[in-house]
N, C-alpha and C positions, 0 to 999 in steps of 0.2 A: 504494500500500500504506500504511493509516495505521500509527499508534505499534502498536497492540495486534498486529494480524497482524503485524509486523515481530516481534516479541517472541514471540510465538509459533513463529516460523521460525526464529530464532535461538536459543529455550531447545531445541526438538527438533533443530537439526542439532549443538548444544554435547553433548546427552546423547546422541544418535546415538556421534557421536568418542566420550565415553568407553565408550559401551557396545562399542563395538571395541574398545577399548584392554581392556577387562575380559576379551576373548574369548581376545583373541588371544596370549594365553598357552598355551589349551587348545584354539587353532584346532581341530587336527588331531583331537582328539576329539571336539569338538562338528560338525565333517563329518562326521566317523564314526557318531554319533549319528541324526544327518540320513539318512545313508544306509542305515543298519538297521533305523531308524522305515519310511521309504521301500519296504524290501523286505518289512517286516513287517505294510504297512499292510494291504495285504487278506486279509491271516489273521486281523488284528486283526476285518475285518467282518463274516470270517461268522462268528469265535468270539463278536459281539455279540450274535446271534439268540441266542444259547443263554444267556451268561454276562452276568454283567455287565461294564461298559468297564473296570473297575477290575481284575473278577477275568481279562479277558482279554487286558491289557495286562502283568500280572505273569507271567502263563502265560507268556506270551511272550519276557517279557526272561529269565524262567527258562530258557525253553528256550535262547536267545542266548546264556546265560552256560555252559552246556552244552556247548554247540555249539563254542565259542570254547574254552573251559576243557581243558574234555578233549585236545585234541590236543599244546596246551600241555602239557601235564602231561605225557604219553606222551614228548614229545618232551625234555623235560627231562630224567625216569628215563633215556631214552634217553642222553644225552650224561653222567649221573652213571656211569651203567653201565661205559660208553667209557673215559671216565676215571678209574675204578677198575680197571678192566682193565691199561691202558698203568701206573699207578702198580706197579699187581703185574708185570706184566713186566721192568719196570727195577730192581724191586728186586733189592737184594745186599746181600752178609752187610756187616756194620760193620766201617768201617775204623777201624783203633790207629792214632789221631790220635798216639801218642808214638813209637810206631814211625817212622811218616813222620817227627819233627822230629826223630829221631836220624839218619833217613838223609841228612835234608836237612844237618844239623851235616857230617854226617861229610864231605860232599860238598863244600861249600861254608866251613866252619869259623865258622859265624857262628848262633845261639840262634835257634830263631827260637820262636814261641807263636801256635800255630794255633787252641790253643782259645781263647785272647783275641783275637785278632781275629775269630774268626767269632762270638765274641759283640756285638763292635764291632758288625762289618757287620749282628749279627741288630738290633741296638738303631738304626742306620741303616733298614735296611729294614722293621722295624719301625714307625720312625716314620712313612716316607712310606706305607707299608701304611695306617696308621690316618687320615694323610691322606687317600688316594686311597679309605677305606672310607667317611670321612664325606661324602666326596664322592657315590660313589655312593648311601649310604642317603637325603642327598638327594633322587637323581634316581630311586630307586626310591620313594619320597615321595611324589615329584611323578608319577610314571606311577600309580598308586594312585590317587589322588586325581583322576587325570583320566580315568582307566578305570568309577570311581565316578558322577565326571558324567555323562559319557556313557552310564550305566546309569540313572541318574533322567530324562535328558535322552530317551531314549528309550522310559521307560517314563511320562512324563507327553506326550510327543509323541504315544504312541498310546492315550492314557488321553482324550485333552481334543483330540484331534482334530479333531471336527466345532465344537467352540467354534472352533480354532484356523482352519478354513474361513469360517466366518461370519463373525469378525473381519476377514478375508481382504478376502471380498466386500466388508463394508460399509465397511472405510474403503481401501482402493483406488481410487481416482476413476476408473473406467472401468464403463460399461454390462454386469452380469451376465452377458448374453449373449457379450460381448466378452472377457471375464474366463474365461469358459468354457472359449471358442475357444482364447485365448492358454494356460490352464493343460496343454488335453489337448494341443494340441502342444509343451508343455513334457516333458510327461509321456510323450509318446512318445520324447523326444529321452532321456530319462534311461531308459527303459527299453532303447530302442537299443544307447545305450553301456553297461548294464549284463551286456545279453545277450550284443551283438554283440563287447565287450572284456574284460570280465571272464568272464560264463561258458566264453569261447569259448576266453581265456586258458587257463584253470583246465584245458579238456577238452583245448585243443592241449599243456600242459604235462605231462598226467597221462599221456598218448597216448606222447610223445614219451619218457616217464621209462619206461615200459614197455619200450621198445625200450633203453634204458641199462640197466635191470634184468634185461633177455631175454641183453644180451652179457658181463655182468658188468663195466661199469666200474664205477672204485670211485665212494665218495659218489654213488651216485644218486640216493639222496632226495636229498642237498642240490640236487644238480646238478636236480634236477625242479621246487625250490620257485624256484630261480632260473630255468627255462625260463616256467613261470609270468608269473612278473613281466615277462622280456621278450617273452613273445608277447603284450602289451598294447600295444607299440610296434610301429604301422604297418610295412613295410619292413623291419621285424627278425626280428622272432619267434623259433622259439625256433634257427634255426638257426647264432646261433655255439657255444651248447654240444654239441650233436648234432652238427655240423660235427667240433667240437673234439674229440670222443670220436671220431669215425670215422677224424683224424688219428692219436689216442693207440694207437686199435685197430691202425692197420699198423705205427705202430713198436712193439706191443710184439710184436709177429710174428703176429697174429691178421688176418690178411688176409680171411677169409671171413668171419669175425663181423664187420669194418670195412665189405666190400662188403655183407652182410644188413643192418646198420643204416642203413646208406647208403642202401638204398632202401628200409626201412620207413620212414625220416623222412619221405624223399622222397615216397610212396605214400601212405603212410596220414596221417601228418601233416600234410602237405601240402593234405590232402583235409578236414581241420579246417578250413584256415584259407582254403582256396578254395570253399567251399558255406557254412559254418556263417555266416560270419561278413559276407561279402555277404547275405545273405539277410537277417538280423539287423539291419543298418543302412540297404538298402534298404526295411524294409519298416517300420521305426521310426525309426530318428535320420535317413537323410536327407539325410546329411552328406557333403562329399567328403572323399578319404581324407586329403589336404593340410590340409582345415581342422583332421581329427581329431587327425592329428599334430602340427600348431602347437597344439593344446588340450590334449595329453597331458605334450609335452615343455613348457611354458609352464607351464603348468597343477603339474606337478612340480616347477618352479622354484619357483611362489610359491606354493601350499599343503604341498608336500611330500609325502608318501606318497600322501593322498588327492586332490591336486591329479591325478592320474593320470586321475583318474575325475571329478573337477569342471570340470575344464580344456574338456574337448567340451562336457560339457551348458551350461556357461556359454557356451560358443559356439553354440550350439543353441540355447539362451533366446534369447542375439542377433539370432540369424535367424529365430525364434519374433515375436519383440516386433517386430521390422521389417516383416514381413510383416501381420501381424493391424494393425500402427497403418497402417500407410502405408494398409492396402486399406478400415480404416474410418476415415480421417483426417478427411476430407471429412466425416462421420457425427456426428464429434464435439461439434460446437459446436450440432447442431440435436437430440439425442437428450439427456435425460434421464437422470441414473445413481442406478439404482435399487439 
């Protein structure tokens, strides 16, 4: 290797590290990004016959932020609701703070002044309040600002797309054809785990929140967004909450709504996650369920939320890029990359 290719290797692996270092603040949005582009891209296609990349790339994050927004918002009114509700039930008429510091003298023979110390304490708790606010305004700052990226970031991913292929092909050092191969078994692995783990999540959770909403336990939305999340995990699914309710069912004396639930999880649920979801990774990702698990739980550790969903397909590229190089390894030194 002379001076100049050394120098070249080193000024792109130096700017590599910082451009990690620039990411990875906002990792978690910029997957996010990655992965809305992803699910967006072939709507993105066929709105190109009609529109332009421009106009139907904005359509699109319009519709995202819709999609997204709205339930947000519902769910928020929701909990102001809740919590104005609970404020009006505890309220009670005002208590004669002078009253109490007479009863309290008469009792004890000693002065006491309630209303200066509850101002004390209001000026204490005051202060750490305006702490703990600049704190948060902070971190709602920072989620702002990264919700924002990821709304550029996914609307120039499917804006400049086909540039973004092309760049792809031509400076990747491997044979087009080879590049093909390797991308649509990429692409089958992330659609796998999209179908197989997340939509399947979403239907075994929704399924399973019906049957907590059919018996009346309480919180079943929440209890449904948390079934959700854990029917993504191999081996789990959603049955410690469904489990959990069918226990709460017998002790609150509801023994027939405990056994009805009990075997709707069983039955119907059940039937989600034993057809939907083999079929779904059979016939795209490919995967065994051992690997997916180490990819999901792994994958949760080091990206976080969306490591859930990175963690397989990165194990999936793995077995993607081993496969396509090993079988044209041999191929490589006498072929051409075009």
């Amino acid at each position: 290797m002379n001076l100049s290719k050394g120098f070249v290797l080193a000024l792109v692996v130096t700017l590599l590290v910082l451009s990690a270092m620039l990411a990875q603040p906002f990792l978690q949005y910029v997957l996010g990004a990655v992965l809305l582009a992803y699910v967006l891209y072939p709507l993105q296609i066929r709105l190109e016959a009609y529109v332009p990349p421009m106009v139907a790339a904005l359509s699109l994050v319009t519709l995202a932020v819709a999609v997204f927004v709205a339930p947000f918002v519902v769910i928020l009114a929701t909990v102001v609701d809740s919590a104005d509700r609970i404020l009006q039930s505890l309220g009670t008429d005002p208590v004669q703070i002078d009253v109490v510091e007479s009863r309290i003298e008469d009792v004890t023979g000693q002065e006491v002044d309630i209303a200066g110390e509850l101002v004390n304490s209001g000026r204490e708790i005051g202060t750490i309040v305006f702490e703990r606010s600049t704190q948060a305004l902070g971190t709602i700052t920072f989620h702002l600002i990264g919700i924002a990226l990821a709304l550029f970031l996914v609307y120039y991913l499917l804006k400049d797309s086909d540039d973004l292929f092309d760049w792809l092909y031509q400076t990747v050092p491997l044979p087009a054809d080879i590049q093909r191969e390797l991308y649509a078994e990429i692409n089958d692995v992330m659609w796998g785990v999209l179908f197989g783990h997340v939509f399947v999540a979403i239907v075994q959770g929704v399924v399973a929140g019906i049957g907590l909403i059919a018996t009346g336990v309480p919180n079943a939305l929440f209890w449904t967004a948390v079934m959700v999340v854990l029917a993504m995990v191999p081996l789990v699914g959603a049955i410690p909450v469904w489990g959990g309710a069918v226990v709460y069912l017998y002790l609150a004396n509801e023994p027939l709504l405990a056994v009805g639930l009990f075997v709707y999880s069983v039955v119907v649920v059940g039937l989600t996650d034993d057809y939907l979801r083999p079929f779904a990774v059979d016939r795209y990702a490919k995967l065994n369920p051992a690997v997916i698990l180490l990819g999901i739980l792994g994958g949760a550790y080091a990206f976080g939320i969306m490591g859930l969903f990175f963690g397989p397909v990165i194990l999936g590229a793995l077995k993607a890029a081993l496969r396509v190089g090993l079988e044209n390894w041999s191929q490589l030194d006498e072929r051409n990359i075009v």
